[in-house]
N, CA, C and O of each residue as an XYZ file, in Angstrom:
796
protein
N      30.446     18.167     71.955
C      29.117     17.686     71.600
C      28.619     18.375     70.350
O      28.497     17.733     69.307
N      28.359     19.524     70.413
C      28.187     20.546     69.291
C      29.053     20.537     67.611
O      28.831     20.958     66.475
N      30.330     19.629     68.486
C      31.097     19.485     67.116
C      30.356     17.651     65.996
O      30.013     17.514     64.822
N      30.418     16.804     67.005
C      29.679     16.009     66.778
C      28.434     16.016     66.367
O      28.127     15.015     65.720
N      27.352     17.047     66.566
C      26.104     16.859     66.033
C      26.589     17.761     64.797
O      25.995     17.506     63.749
N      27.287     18.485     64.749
C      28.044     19.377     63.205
C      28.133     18.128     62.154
O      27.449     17.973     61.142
N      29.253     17.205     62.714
C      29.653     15.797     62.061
C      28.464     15.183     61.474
O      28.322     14.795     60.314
N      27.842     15.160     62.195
C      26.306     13.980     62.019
C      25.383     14.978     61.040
O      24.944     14.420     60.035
N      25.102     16.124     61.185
C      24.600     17.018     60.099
C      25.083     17.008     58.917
O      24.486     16.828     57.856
N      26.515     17.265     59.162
C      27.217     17.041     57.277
C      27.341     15.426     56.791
O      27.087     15.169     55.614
N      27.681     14.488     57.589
C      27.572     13.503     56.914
C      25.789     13.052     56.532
O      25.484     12.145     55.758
N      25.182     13.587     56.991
C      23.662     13.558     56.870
C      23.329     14.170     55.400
O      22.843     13.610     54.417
N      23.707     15.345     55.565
C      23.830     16.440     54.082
C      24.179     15.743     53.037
O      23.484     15.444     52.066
N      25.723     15.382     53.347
C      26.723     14.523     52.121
C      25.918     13.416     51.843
O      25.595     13.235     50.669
N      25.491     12.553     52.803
C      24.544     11.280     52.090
C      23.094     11.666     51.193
O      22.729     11.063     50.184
N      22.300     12.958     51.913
C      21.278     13.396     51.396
C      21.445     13.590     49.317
O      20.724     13.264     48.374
N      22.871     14.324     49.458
C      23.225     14.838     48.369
C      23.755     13.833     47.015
O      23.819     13.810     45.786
N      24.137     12.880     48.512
C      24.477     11.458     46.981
C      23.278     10.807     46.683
O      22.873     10.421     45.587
N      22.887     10.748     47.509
C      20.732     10.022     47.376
C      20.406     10.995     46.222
O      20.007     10.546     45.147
N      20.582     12.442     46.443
C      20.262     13.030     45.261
C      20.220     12.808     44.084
O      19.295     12.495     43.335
N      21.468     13.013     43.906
C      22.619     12.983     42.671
C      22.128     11.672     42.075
O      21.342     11.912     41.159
N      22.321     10.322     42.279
C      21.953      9.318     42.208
C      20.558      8.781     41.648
O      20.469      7.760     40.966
N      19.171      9.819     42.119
C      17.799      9.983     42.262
C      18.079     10.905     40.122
O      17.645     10.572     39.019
N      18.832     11.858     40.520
C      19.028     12.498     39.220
C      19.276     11.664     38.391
O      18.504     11.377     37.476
N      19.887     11.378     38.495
C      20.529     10.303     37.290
C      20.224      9.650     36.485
O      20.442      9.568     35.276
N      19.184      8.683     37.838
C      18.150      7.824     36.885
C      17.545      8.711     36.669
O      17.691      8.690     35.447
N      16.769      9.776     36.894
C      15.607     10.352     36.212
C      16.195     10.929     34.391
O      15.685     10.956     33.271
N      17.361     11.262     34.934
C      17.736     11.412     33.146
C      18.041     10.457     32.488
O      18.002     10.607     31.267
N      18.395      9.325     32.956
C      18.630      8.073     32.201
C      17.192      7.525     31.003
O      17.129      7.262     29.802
N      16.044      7.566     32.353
C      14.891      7.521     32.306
C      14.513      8.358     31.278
O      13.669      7.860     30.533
N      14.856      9.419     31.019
C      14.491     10.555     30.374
C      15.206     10.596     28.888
O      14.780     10.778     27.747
N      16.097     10.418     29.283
C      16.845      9.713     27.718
C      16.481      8.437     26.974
O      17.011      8.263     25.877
N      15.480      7.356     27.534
C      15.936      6.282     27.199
C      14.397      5.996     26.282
O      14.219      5.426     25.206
N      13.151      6.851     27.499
C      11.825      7.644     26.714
C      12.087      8.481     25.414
O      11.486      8.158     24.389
N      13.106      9.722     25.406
C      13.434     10.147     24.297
C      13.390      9.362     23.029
O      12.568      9.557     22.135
N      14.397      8.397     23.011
C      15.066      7.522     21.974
C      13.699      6.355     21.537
O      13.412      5.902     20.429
N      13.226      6.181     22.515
C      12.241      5.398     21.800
C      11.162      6.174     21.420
O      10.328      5.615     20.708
N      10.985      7.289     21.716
C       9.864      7.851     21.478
C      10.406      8.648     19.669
O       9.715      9.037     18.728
N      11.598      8.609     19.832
C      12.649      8.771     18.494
C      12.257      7.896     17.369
O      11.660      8.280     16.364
N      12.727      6.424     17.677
C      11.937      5.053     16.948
C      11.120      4.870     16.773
O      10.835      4.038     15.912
N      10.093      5.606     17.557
C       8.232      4.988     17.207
C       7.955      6.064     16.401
O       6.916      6.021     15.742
N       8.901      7.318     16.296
C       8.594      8.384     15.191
C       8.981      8.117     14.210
O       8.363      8.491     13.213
N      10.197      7.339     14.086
C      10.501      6.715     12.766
C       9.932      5.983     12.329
O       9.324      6.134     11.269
N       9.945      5.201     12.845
C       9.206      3.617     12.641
C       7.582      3.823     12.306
O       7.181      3.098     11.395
N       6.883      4.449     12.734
C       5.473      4.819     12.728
C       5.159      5.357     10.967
O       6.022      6.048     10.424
N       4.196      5.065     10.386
C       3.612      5.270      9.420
C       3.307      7.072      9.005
O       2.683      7.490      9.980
N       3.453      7.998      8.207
C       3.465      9.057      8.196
C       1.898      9.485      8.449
O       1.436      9.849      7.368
N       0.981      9.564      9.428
C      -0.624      9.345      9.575
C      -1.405     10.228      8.501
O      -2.519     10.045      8.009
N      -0.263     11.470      8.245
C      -1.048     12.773      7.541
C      -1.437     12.334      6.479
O      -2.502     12.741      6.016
N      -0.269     10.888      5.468
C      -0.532     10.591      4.938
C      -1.912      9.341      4.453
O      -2.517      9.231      3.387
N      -2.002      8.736      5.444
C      -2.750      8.006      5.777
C      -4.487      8.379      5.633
O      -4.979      9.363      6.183
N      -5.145      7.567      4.938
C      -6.275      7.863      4.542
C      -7.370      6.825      5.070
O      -6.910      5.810      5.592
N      -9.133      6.983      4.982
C      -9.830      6.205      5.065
C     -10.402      5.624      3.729
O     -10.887      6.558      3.090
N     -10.531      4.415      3.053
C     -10.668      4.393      2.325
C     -11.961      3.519      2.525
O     -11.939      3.176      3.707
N     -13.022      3.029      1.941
C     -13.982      2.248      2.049
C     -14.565      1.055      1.325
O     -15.198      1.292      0.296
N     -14.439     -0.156      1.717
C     -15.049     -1.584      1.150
C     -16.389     -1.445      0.698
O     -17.335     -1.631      1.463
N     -16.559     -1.072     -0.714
C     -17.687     -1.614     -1.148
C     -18.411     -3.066     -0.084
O     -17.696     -3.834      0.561
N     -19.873     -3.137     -0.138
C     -20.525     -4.325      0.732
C     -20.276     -5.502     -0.326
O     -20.027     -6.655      0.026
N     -20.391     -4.988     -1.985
C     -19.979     -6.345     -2.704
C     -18.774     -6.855     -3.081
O     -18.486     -7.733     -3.894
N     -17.798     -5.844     -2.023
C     -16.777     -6.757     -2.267
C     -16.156     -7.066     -0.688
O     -14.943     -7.131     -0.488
N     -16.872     -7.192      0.072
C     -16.455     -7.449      1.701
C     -15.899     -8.913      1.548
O     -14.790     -9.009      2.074
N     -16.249     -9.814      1.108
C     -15.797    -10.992      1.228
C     -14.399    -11.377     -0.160
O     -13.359    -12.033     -0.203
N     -15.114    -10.596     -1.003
C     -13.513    -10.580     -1.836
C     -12.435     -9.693     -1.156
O     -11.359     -9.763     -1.749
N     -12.433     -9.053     -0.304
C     -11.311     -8.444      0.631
C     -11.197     -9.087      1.453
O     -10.030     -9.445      1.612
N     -11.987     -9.522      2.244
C     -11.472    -10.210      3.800
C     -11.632    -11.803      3.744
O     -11.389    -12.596      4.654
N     -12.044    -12.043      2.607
C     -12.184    -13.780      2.288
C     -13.614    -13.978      3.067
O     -14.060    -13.145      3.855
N     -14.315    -15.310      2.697
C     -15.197    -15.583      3.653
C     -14.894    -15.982      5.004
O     -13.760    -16.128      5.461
N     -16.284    -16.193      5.777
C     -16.570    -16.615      7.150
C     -15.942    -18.199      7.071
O     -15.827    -18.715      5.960
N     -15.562    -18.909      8.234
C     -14.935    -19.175      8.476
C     -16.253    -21.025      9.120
O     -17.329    -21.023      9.718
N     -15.816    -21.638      8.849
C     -16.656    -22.674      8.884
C     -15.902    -23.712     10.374
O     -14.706    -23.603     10.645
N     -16.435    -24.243     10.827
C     -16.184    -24.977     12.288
C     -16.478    -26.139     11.771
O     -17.216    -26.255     10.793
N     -15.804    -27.335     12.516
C     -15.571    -28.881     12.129
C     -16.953    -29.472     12.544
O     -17.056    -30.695     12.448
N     -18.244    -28.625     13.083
C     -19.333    -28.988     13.514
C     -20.634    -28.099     12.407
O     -21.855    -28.014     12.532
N     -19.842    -27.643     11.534
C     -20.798    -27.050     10.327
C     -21.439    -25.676     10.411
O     -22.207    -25.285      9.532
N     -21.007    -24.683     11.854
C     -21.107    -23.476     12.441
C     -20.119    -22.711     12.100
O     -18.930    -23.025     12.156
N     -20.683    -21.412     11.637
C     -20.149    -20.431     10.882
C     -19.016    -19.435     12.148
O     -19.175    -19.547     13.364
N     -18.369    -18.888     11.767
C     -17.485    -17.975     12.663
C     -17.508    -16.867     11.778
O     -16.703    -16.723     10.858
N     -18.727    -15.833     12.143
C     -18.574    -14.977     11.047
C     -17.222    -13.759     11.430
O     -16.937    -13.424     12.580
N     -16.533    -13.245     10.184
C     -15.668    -12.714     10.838
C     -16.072    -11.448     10.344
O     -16.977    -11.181      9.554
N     -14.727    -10.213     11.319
C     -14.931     -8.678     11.430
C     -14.568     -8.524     10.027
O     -13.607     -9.032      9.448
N     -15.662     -7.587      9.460
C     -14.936     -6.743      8.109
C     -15.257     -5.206      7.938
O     -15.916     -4.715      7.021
N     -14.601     -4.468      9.108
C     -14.792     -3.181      8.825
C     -15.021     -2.635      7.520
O     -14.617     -3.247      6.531
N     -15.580     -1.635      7.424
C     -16.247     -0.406      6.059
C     -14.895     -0.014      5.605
O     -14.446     -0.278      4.490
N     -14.196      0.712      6.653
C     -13.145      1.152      6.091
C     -11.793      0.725      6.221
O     -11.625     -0.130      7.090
N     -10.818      1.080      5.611
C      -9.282      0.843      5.938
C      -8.203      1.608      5.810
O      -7.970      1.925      4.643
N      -7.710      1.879      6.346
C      -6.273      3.004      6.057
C      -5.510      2.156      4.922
O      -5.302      0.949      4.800
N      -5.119      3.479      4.003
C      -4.494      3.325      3.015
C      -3.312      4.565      2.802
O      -3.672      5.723      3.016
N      -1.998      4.312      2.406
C      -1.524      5.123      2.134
C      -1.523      5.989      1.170
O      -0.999      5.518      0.161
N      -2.032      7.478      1.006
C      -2.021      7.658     -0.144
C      -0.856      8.319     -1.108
O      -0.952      8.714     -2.270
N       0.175      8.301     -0.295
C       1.529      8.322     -0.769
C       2.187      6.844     -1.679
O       3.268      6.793     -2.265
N       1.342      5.939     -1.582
C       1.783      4.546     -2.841
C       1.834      4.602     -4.040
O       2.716      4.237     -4.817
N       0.331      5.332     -4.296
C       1.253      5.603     -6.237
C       1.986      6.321     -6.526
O       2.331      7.317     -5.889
N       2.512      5.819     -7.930
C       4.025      6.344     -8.337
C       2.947      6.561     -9.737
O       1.976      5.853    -10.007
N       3.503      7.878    -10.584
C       3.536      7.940    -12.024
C       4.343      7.188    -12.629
O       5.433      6.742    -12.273
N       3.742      7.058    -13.597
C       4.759      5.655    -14.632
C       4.577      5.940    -16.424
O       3.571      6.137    -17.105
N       5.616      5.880    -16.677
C       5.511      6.289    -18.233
C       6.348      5.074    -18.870
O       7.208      4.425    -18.275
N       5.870      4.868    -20.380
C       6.308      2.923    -21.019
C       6.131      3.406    -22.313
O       5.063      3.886    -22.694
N       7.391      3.277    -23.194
C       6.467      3.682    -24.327
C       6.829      2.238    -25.479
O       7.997      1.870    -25.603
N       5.813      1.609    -26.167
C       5.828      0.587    -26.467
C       6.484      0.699    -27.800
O       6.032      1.450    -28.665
N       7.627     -0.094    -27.992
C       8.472     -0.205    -29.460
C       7.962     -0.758    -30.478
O       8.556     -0.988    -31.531
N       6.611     -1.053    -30.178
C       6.331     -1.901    -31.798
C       5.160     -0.930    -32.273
O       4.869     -0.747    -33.455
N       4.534     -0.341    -31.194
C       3.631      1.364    -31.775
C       4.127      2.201    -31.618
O       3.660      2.971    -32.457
N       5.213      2.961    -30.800
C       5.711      4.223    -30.479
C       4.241      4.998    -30.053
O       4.061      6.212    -30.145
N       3.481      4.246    -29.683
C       2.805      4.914    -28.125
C       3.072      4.882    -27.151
O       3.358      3.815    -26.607
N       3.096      6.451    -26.301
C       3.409      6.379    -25.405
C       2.509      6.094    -24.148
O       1.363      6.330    -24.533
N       2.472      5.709    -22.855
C       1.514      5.181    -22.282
C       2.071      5.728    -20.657
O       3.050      5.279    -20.062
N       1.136      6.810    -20.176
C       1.332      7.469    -19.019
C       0.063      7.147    -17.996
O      -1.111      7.467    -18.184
N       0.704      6.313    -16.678
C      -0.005      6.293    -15.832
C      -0.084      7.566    -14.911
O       0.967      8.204    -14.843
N      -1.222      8.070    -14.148
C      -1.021      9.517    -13.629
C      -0.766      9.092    -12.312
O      -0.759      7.941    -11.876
N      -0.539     10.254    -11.676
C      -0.372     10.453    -10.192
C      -1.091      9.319     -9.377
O      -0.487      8.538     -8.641
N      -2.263      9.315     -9.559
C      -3.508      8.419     -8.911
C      -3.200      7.674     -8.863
O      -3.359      7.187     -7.744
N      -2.637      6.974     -9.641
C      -2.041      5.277     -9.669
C      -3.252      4.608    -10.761
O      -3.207      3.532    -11.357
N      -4.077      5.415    -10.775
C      -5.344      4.401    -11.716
C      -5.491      4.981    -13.288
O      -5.211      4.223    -14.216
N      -5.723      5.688    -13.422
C      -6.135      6.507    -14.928
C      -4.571      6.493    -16.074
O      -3.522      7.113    -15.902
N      -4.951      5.545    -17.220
C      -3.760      5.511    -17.979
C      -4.146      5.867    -19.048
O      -5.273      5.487    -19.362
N      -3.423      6.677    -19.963
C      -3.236      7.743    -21.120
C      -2.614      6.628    -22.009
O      -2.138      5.534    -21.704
N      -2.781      7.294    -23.285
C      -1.956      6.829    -24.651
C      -1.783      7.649    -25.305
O      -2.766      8.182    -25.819
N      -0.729      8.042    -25.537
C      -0.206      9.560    -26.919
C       0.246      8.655    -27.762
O       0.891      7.676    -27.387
N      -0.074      8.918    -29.075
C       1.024      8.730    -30.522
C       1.968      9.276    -30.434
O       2.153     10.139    -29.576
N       2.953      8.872    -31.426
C       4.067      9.148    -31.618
C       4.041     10.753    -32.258
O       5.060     11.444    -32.270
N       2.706     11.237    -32.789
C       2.693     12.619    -32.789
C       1.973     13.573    -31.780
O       1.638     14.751    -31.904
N       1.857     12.803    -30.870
C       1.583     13.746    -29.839
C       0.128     13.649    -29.287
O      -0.131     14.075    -28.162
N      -0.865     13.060    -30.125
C      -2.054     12.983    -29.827
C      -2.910     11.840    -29.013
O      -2.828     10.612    -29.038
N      -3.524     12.484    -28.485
C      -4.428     11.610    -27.195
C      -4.932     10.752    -28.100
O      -5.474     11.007    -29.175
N      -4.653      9.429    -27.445
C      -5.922      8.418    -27.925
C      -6.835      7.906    -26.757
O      -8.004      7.551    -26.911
N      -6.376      7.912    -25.961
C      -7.582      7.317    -24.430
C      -6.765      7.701    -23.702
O      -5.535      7.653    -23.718
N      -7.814      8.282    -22.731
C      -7.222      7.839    -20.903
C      -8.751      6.983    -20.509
O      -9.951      7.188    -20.692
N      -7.941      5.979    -19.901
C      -9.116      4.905    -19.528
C      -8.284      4.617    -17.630
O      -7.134      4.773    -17.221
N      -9.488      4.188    -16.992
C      -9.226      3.873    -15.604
C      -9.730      2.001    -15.344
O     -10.653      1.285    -14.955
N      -8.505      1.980    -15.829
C      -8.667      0.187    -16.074
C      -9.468     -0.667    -14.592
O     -10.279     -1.538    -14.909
N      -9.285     -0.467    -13.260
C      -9.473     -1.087    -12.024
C     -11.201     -0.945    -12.440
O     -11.987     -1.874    -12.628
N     -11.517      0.800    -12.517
C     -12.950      1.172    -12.406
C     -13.657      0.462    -13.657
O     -14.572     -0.280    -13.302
N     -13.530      0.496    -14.475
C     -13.937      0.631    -16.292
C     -14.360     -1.396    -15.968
O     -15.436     -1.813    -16.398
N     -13.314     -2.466    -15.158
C     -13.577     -3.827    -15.209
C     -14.725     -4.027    -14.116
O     -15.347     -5.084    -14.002
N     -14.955     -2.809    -13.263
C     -15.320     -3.015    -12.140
C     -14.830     -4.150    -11.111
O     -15.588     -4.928    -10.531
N     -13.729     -4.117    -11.012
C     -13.129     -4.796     -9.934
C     -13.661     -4.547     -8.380
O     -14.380     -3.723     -7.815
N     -12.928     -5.684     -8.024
C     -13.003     -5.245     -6.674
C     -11.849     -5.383     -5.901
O     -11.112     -6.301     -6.263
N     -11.339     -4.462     -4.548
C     -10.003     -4.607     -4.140
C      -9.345     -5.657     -3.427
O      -9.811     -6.079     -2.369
N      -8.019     -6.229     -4.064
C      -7.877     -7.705     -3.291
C      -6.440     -7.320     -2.724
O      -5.653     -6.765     -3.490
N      -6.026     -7.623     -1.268
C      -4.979     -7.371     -0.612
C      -4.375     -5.745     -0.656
O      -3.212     -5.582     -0.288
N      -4.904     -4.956     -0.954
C      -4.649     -3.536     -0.811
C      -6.206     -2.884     -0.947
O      -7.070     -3.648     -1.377
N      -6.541     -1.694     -0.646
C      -7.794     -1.282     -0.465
C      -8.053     -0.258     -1.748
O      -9.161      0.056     -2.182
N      -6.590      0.247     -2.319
C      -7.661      1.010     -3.341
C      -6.512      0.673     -4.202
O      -5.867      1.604     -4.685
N      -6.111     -0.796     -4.502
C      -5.456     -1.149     -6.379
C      -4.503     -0.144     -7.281
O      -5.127      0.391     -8.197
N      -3.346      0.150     -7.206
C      -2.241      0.823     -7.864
C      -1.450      0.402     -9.348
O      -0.583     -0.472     -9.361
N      -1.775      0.975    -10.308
C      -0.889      0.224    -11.443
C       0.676      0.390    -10.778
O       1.084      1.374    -10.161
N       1.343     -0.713    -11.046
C       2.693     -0.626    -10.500
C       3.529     -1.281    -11.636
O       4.691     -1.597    -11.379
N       3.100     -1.469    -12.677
C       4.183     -2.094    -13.906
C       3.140     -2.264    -14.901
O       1.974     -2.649    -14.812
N       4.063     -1.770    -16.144
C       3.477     -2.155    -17.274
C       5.105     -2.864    -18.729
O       6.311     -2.652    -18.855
N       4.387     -3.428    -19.221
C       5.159     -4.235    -20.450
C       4.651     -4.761    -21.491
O       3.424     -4.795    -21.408
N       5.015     -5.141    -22.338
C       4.705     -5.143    -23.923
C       3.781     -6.900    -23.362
O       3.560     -7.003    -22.156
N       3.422     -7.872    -24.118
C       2.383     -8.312    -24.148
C       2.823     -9.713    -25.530
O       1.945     -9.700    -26.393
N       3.543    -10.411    -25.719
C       3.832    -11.542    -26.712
C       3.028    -12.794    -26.968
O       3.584    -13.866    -26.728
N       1.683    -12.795    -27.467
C       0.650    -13.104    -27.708
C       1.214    -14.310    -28.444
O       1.665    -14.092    -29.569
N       1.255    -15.656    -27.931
C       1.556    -16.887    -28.254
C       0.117    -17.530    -28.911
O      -0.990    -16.994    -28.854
N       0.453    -18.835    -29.550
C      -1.109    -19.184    -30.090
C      -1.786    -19.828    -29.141
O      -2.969    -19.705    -29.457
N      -1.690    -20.566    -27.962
C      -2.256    -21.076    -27.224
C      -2.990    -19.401    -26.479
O      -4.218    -19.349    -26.530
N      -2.295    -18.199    -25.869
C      -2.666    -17.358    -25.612
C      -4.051    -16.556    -26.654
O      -5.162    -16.196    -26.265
N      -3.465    -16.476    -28.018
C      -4.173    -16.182    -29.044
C      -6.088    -16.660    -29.015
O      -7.146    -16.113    -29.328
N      -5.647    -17.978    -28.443
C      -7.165    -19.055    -28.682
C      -7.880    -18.771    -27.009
O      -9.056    -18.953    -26.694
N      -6.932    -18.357    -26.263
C      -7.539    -17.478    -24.916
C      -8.516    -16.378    -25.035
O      -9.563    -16.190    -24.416
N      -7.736    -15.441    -26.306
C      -8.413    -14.272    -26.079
C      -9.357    -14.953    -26.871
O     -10.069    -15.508    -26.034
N      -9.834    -15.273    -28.115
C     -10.710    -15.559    -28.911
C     -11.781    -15.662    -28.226
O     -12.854    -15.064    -28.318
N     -11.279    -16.775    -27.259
C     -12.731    -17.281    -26.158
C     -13.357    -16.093    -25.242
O     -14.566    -15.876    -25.163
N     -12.281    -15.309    -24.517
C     -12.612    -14.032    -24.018
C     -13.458    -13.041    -24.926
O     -14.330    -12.369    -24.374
N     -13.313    -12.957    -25.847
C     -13.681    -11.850    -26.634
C     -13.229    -10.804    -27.162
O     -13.675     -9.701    -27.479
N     -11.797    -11.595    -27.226
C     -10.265    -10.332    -27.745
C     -10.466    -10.749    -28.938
O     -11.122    -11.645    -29.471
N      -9.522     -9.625    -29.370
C      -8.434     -9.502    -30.880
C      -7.738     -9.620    -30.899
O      -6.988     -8.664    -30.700
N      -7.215    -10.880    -31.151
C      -5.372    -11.052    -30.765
C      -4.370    -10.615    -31.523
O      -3.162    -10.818    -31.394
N      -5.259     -9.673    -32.746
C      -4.614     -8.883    -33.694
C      -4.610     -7.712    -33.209
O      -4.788     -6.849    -34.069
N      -4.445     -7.248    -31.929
C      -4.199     -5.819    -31.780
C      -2.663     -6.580    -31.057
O      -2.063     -7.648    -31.180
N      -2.488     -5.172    -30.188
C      -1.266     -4.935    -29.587
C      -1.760     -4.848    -27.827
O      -2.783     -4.306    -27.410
N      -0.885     -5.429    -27.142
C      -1.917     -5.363    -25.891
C      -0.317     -5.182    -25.245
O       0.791     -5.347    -25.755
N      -0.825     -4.706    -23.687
C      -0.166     -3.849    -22.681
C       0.036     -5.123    -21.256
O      -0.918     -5.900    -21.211
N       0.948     -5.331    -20.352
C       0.390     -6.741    -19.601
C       0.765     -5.269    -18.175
O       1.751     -4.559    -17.977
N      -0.499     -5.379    -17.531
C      -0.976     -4.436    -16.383
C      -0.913     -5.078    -15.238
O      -1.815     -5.873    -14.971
N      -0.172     -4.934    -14.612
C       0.354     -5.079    -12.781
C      -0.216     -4.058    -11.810
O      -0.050     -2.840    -11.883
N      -0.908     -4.717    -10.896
C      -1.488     -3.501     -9.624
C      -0.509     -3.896     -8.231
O       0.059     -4.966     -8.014
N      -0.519     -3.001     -7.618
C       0.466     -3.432     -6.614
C      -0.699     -3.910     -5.243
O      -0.493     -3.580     -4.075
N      -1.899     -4.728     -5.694
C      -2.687     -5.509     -4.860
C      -2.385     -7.204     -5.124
O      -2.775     -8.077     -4.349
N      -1.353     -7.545     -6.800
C      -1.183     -8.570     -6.641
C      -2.135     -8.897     -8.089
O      -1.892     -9.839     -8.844
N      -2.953     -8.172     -8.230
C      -3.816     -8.409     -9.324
C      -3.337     -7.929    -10.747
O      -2.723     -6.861    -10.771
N      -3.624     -8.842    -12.382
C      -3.023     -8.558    -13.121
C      -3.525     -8.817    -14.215
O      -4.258     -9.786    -14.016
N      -3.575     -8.492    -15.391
C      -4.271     -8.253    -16.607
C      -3.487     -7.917    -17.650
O      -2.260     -8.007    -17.683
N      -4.548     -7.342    -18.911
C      -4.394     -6.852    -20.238
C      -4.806     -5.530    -21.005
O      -6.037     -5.549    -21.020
N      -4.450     -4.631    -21.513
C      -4.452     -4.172    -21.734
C      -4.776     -3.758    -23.718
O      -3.787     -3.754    -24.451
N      -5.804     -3.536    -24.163
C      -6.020     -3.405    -25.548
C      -5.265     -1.994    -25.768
O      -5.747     -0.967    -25.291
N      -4.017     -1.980    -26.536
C      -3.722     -0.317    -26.831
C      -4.704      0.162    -27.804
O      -4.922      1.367    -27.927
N      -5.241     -0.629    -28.427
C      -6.462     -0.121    -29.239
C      -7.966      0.889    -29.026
O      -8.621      1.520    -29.856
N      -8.136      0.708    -27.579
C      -9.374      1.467    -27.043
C      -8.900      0.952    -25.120
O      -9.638      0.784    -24.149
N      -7.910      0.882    -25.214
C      -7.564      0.560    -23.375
C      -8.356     -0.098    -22.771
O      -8.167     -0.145    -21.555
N      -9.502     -0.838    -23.311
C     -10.150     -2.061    -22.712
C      -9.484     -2.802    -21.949
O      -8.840     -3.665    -22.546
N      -9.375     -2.793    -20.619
C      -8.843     -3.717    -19.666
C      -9.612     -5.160    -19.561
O     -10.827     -5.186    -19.755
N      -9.041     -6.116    -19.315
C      -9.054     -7.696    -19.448
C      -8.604     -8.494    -18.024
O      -7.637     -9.248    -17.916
N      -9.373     -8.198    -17.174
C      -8.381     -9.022    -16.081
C      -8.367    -10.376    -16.248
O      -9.235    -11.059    -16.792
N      -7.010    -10.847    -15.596
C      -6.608    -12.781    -15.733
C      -6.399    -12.840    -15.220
O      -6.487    -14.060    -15.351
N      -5.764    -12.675    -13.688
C      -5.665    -13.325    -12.608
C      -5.054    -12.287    -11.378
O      -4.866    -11.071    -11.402
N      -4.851    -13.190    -10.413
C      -4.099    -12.103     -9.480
C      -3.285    -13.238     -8.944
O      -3.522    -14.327     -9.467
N      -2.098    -13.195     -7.721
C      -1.449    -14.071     -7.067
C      -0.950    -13.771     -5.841
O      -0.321    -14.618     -5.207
C-alpha cells in the first residue's frame, strides 16, 4: 500500500513538474516575444527628445489645417486645429551652393531658415530669413525648412512675371525649396525672398 501511495506521489510530482516546466516556457516565450516588440516600437518610434512643440499662429490656422468643412445641407463641420504640433527638430540640414555666374557663396545655417551670402572675397553681403522676412505662413510642416537651392534661368515670359511682381529680372536670383512643399525666389542682390507657389 505504502509503495503505491509512493507511486501516486511521484507520478503526482513528475506531472506537477511538467505543468511546471511547460507554465515556464510560455512565460519566457511571453517574455521574449514583449521584449522584441518592445525592441520595434523603440526603433520604430520617433526619437521624442528630439521632438518639439511648435505653435500655429491663429492667422494661419486655416492655412495649416485647410478650412471647415461644409455639409450637403449648407452646415459647417468645424474642424480640430490644435495651437501646437510636434516637430522634429532634428530636420534641418545646413546647406552650402555656390552660384557660377557670381561666385557667391550662399550658406543656409543649422536652423534650416537664415541664409548668408559671401563674395568670392570673403565678405558678408546678407543673411536674410526668407520664410520670416515674406511672412509666410506654415503649409504641411509646422516650422518650413530650406531644403534645396539652384541657380534661377530667367526666360522672357518669366522676365514679364517678375516685372508685374516688382522684380528686376536683371539681377541674378536663387530658386528656394522648403521641405513644407513651398517654393520661391531668391534676389542675390539684397536676399529679398519672392514666394510663387507651393505643391
Amino acid at each position: 500500500m505504502s509503495k503505491s501511495v509512493g507511486s501516486l506521489r511521484g507520478a503526482i510530482s513528475l506531472g506537477s513538474t511538467k505543468r511546471s516546466s511547460a507554465a515556464c516556457a510560455k512565460l519566457v516565450a511571453v517574455a521574449m516575444g514583449t521584449a522584441c516588440l518592445l525592441k520595434m516600437a523603440v526603433a520604430l518610434a520617433p526619437n521624442q527628445e528630439h521632438w518639439i512643440r511648435v505653435r500655429i499662429p491663429p492667422e494661419c490656422m486655416i492655412w495649416y489645417y485647410g478650412p471647415d468643412f461644409v455639409e450637403a445641407d449648407g452646415t459647417k463641420s468645424k474642424l480640430k486645429r490644435p495651437k501646437f504640433v510636434l516637430w522634429n527638430a532634428d530636420s534641418p540640414k545646413p546647406l552650402t551652393f555656390k552660384d557660377p555666374r557670381t561666385s557667391i557663396s550662399f550658406y543656409v545655417e543649422s536652423d534650416g531658415r537664415h541664409l548668408a551670402a559671401i563674395d568670392a572675397a570673403g565678405k558678408l553681403l546678407w543673411v536674410r530669413n526668407p520664410f520670416e522676412d515674406a511672412h509666410l505662413c506654415p503649409y504641411g510642416n509646422p516650422r518650413p525648412s530650406i531644403s534645396s537651392i539652384s541657380i534661377v534661368k530667367i526666360s522672357v515670359q518669366m522676365a514679364e512675371k517678375m516685372r508685374v511682381m516688382g522684380m528686376d529680372p536683371s539681377h541674378e536670383y536663387l530658386d528656394v525649396k522648403f521641405d513644407s512643399r513651398m517654393f520661391g525666389v531668391v534676389d542675390e542682390t539684397n536676399g529679398d525672398f519672392h514666394m510663387w507657389g507651393q505643391n
